[in-house]
matplotlib code that plots the C-alpha trace (Angstrom):
import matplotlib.pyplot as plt

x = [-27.0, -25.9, -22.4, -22.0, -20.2, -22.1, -19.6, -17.7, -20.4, -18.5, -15.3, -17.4, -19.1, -15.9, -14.6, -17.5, -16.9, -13.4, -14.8, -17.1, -13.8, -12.1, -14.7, -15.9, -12.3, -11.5, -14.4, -11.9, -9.5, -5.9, -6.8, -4.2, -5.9, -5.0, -1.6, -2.0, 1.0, 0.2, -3.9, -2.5, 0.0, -3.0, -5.4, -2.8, -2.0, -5.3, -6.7, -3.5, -5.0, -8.3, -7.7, -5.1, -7.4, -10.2, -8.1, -7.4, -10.8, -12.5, -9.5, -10.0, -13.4, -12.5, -9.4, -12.1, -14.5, -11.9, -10.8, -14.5, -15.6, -12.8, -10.6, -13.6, -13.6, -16.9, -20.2, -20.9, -24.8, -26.1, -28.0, -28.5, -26.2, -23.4, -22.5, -21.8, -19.2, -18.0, -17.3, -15.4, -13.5, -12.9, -11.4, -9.5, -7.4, -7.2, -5.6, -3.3, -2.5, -2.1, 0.5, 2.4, 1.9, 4.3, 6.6, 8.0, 9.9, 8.5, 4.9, 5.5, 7.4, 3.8, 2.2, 4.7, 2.7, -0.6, 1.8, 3.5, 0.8, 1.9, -1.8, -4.4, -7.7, -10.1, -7.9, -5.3, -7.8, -6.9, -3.3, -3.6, -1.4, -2.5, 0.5, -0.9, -4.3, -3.1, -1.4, -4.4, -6.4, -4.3, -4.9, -8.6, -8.5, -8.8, -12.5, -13.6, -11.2, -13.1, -16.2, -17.9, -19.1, -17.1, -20.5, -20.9, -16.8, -17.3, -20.4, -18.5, -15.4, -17.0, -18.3, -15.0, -13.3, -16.7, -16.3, -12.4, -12.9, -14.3, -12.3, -9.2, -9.9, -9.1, -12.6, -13.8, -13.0, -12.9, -15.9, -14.7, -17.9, -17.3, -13.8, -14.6, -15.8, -15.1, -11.8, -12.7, -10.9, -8.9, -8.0, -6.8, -5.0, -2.9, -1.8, -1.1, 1.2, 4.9, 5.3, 7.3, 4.2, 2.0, 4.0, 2.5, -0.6, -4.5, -4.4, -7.8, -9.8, -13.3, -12.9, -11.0, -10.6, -8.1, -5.6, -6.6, -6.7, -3.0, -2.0, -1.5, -4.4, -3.6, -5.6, -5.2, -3.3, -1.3, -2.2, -0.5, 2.3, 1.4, 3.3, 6.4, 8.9, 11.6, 9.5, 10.4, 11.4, 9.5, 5.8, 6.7, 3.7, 6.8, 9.1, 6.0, 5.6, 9.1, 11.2, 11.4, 11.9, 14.8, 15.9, 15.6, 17.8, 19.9, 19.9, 20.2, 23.4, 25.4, 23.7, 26.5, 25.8, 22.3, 20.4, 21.4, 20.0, 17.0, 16.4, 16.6, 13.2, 11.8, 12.8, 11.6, 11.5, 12.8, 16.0, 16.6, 19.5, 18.0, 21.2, 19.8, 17.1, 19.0, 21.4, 18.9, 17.1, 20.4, 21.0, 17.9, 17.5, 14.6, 13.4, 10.1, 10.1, 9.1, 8.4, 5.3, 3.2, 2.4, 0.6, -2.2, -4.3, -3.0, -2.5, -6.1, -6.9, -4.7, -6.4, -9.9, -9.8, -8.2, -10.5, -13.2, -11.6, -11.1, -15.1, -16.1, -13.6, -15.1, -18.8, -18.4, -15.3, -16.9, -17.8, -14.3, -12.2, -9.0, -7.2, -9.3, -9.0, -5.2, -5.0, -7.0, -4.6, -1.9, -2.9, -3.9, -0.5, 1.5, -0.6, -0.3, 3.6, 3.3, 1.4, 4.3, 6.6, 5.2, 4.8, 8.6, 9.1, 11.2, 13.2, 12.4, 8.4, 8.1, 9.6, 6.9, 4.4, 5.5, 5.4, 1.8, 0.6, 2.1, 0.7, -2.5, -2.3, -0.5, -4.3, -6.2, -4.6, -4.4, -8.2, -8.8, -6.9, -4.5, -1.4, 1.0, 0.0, 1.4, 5.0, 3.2, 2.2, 6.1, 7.8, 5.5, 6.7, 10.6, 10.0, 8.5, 11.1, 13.9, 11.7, 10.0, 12.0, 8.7, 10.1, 10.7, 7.2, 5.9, 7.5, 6.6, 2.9, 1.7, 3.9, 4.2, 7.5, 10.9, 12.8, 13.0, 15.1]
y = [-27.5, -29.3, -29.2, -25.4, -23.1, -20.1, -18.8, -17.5, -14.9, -13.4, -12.4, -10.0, -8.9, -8.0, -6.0, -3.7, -3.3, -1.8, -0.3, 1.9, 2.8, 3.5, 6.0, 7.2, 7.7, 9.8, 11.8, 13.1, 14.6, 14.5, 11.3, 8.8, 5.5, 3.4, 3.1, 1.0, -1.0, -2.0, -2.5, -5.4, -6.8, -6.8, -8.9, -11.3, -12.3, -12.4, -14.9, -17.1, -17.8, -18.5, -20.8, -22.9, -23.1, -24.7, -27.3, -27.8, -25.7, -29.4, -30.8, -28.2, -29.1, -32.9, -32.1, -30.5, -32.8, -35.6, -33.6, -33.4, -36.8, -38.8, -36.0, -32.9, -32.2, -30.8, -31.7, -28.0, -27.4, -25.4, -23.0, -19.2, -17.9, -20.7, -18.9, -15.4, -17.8, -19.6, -15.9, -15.0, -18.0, -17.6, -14.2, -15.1, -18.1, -15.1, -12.7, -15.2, -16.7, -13.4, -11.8, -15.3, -14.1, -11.0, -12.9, -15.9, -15.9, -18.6, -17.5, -13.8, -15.1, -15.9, -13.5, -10.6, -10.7, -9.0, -5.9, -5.4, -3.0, 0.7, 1.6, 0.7, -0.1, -2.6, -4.8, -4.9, -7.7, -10.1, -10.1, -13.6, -16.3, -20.1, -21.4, -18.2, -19.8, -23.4, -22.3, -20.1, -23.2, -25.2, -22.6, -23.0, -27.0, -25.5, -25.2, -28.7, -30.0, -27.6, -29.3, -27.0, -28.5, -27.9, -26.8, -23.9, -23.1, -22.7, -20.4, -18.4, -18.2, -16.8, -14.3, -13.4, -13.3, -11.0, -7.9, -8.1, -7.8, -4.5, -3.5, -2.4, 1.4, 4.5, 5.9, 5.3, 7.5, 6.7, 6.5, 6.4, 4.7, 1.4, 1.5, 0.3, -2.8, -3.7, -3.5, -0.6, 0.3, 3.5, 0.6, -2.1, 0.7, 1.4, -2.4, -2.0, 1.0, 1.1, 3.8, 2.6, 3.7, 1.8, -1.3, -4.7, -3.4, -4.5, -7.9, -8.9, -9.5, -8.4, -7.5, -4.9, -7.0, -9.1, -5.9, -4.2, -7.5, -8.2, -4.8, -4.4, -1.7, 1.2, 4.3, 6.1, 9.2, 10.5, 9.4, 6.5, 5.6, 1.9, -0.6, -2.7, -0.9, -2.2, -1.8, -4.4, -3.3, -5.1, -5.8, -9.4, -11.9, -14.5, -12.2, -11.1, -14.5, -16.1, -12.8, -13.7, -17.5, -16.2, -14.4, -16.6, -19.3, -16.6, -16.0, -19.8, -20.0, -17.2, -18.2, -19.8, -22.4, -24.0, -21.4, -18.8, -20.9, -21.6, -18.1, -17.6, -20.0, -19.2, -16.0, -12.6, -11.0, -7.7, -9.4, -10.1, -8.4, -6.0, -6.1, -9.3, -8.3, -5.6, -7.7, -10.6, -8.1, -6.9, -10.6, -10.9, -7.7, -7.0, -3.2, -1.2, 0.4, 3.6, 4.5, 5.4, 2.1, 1.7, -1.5, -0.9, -2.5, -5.6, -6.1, -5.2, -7.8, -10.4, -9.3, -9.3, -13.3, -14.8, -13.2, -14.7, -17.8, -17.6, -17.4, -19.9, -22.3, -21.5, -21.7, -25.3, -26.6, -29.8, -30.6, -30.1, -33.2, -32.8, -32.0, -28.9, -27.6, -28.2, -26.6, -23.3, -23.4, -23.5, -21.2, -18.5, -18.6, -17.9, -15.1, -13.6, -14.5, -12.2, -9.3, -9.2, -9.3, -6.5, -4.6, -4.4, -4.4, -7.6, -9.0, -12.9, -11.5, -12.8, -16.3, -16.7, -15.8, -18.5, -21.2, -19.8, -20.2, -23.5, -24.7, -23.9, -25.5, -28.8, -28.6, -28.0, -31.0, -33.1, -32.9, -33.3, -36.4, -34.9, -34.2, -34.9, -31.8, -29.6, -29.9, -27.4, -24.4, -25.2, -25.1, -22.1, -20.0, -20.7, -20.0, -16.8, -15.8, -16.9, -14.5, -11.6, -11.2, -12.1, -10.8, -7.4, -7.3, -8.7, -5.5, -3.2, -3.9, -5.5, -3.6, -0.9, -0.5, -0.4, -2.7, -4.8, -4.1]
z = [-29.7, -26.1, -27.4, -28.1, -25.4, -24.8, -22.7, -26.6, -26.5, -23.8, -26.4, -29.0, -25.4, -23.9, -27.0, -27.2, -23.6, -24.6, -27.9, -25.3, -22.7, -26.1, -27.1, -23.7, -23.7, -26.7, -25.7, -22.7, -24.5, -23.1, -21.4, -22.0, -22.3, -24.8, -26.9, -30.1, -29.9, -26.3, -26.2, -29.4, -27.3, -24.7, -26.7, -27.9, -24.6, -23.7, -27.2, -26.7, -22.7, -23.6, -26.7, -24.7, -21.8, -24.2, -24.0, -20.4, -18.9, -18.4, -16.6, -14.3, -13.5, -13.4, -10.7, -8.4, -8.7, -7.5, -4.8, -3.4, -4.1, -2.7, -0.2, 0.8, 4.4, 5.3, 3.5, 2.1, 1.3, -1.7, 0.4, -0.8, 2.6, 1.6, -2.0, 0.0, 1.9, -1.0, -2.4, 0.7, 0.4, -3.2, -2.8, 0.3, -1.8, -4.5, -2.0, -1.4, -4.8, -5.9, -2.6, -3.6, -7.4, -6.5, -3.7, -5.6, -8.6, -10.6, -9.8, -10.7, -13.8, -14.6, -13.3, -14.7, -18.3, -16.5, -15.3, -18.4, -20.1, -19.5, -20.2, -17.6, -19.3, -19.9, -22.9, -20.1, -18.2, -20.9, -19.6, -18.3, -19.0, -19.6, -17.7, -14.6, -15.0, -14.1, -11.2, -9.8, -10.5, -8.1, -5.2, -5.7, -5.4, -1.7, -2.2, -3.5, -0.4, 2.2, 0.8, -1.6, -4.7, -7.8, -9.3, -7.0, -7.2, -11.3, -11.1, -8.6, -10.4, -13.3, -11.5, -9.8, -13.0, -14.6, -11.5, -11.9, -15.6, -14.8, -12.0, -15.1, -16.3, -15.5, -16.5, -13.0, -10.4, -7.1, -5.0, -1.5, 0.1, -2.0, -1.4, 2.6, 1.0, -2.1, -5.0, -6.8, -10.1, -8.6, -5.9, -8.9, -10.8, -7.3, -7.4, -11.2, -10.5, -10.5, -7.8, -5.5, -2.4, -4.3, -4.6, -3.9, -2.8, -2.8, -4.2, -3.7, -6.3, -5.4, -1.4, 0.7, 3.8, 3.2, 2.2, 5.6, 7.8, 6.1, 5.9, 2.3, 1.4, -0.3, -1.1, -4.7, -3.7, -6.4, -10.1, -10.4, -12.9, -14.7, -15.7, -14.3, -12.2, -15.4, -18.3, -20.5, -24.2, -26.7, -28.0, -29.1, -28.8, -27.1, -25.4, -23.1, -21.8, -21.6, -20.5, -16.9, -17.0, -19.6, -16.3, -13.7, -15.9, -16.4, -12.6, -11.6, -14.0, -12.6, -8.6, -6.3, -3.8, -2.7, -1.4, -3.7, -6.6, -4.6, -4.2, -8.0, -8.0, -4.8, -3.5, -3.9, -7.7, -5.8, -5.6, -8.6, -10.5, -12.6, -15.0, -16.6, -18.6, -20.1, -21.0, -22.2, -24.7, -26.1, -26.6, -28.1, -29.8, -27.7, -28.2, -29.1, -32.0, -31.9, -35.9, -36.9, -37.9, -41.2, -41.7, -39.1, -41.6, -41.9, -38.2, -37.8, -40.5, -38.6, -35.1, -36.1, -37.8, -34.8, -32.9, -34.9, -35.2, -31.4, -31.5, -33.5, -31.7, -28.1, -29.1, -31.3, -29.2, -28.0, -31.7, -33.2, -34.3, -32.2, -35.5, -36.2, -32.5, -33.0, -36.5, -35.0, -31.7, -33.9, -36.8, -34.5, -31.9, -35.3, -36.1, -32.6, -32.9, -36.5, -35.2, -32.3, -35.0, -36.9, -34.4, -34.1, -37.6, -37.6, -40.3, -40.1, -40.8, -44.5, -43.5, -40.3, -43.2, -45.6, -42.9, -41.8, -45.2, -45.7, -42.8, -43.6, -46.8, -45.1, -43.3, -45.7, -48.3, -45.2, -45.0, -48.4, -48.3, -50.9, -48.5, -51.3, -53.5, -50.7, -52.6, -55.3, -53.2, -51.4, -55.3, -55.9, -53.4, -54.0, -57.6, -57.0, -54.7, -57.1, -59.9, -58.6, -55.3, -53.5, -50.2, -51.2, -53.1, -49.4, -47.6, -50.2, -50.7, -47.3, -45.7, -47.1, -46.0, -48.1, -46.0, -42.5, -40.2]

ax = plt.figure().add_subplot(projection="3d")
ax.plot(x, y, z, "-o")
ax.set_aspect("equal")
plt.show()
């Protein structure tokens, strides 16, 4: 029982926190909450980051722990008044993690994936990437080098990430007293917003000061318009993350001289040429598909087991034999790379599925110390194909749709 990670009871927790926004919601008709397509994309970005992070979560812990054994400034106590200044330090290396988030390139390339949702609501939180998490990590190796202990830092930074959890839905109005202190969520939706008066605005995390001291506060006036300024044009699982470091290559390539290339990496996203990505996702065949779903089902299916393999692979993590962890990591980022997939109704679908269910027999007959049988399952499929036309049987049935496009 000392090796089971409580912390997965906070993943059914947090979807019955957007189960109640959905309903609360629906409730108040005309209120435009949640989109299908999106609120998916929204929870596969957000299972991909915590699965990967199971696997780097400790190195984080062991990076500040070095830091304040061997380089820490100040010997920090663990008084009661010392965690309201390790707070105020946390969200001050936030403020500025996050203003940098939305200043540089190759951080915003990061960062981007938390913007892309057009719907601002609680699923929308889980917009974090793993490689966005490693570089907000490196910010907070401030703390263990000011001399806090990296035991203090972790309980704090849970409870950072817990309010800002809460700080993404529209079902909170503003309340105007709070907002002299503390992030509020009509404050969080302004920074989320892609109206140009409300661009990069309120990036603290849990406190208003740091906005006002470095003037970027904003008040909600009008309601605001969410999303990214250039919406990108897909729901895919990969596009979502790799878009913008597609861009800045693109950028670097076509950049003359030194600085210009440097700019490309380092400079300001608002200089980018906005002709690239339009160009990229024509390249790519990059577009959201706006045809009515009809395989809800199966993507709900798809959604709801890695979620509960996502589960049972936080709470019995420290038990797992590295091979399981990997077969669950690996298992679960096809399946978010599927439901992307079908979200856009692509035509390369059937093929991801064959490899997903080879793969998972390859695992299992690995296991079972019978790896050579997987040449059966392999023949099987190719024979049912050459048959039956296996393919069009997949669109057909699981699909329920006559072709792919």
């Amino acid at each position: 029982m000392a090796d089971i990670n409580y912390l997965a009871f906070a993943i059914p927790a947090f979807f019955l926190f957007v189960f109640i926004e959905y309903k609360l919601a629906w409730r108040r008709k005309g209120v435009p909450v949640f989109k299908y397509q999106s609120t998916i994309a929204n929870f596969s970005v957000g299972i991909a980051e915590r699965l990967l992070n199971l696997f780097i979560a400790a190195s984080f812990y062991q990076l500040y722990n070095w830091i304040y054994v061997n380089y820490s400034l100040f010997e920090i106590s663990d008084k009661w008044y010392v965690w309201i200044f390790l707070l105020l330090a946390t969200d001050l290396v936030w403020y500025w993690y996050h203003r940098l988030g939305h200043e540089i390139n190759l951080l915003w390339a990061a960062h981007i994936v938390h913007h892309q949702s057009e719907e601002f609501n609680l699923s929308a939180a889980a917009r974090i990437t793993t490689i966005q998490a490693i570089f907000r990590n490196v910010f907070w190796c401030i703390l263990p080098l000011l001399g806090f202990h990296p035991d203090m830092i972790i309980v704090i930074l849970l409870a950072h990430g817990a309010y800002s959890f809460f700080t993404h839905t529209q079902l909170i109005g503003k309340i105007r007293w709070l907002e002299h202190v503390f992030i509020t969520p009509s404050l969080h939706g302004v920074h989320h917003a892609s109206d140009e008066k409300y661009l990069d605005k309120n990036y603290g995390d849990v406190f208003v000061f740091w906005d006002k001291i470095f003037g970027t506060f904003q008040t909600e006036e009008e309601l605001p318009k969410y999303g990214l300024t250039h919406p990108i044009k897909s729901y895919s699982f990969l596009w979502q993350h790799f878009h913008y470091y597609l861009e800045i290559l693109e950028a670097y390539k076509q950049a003359s001289g030194f600085k210009a290339k440097w700019n490309t990496l380092f400079g300001s996203p608002a200089l980018m040429d906005q002709e690239i990505r339009p160009k990229l996702e024509s390249k790519y065949f990059q577009r959201k598909n706006a045809a009515k779903i009809r395989f809800k089902g199966y993507v709900n299916f798809q959604m709801i087991l890695v979620v509960a393999l996502l589960t049972f692979t936080t709470l019995f993590f420290g038990q797992m034999k590295s091979l399981d962890a990997f077969a669950a990591l690996i298992f679960t980022i096809l399946t978010l790379i599927n439901i992307g997939a079908l979200l856009e109704q692509r035509k390369w679908i059937y093929y991801l599925e064959c490899f997903r269910l080879i793969f998972v027999f390859a695992y299992a007959f690995y296991t079972f110390g019978i790896f050579g049988f997987l040449i059966f399952p392999v023949a099987a499929l190719i024979v049912l194909e050459r048959t039956i036309a296996l393919r069009s049987l997949y669109n057909k049935y699981v699909l329920k749709y006559p072709h792919t496009n």
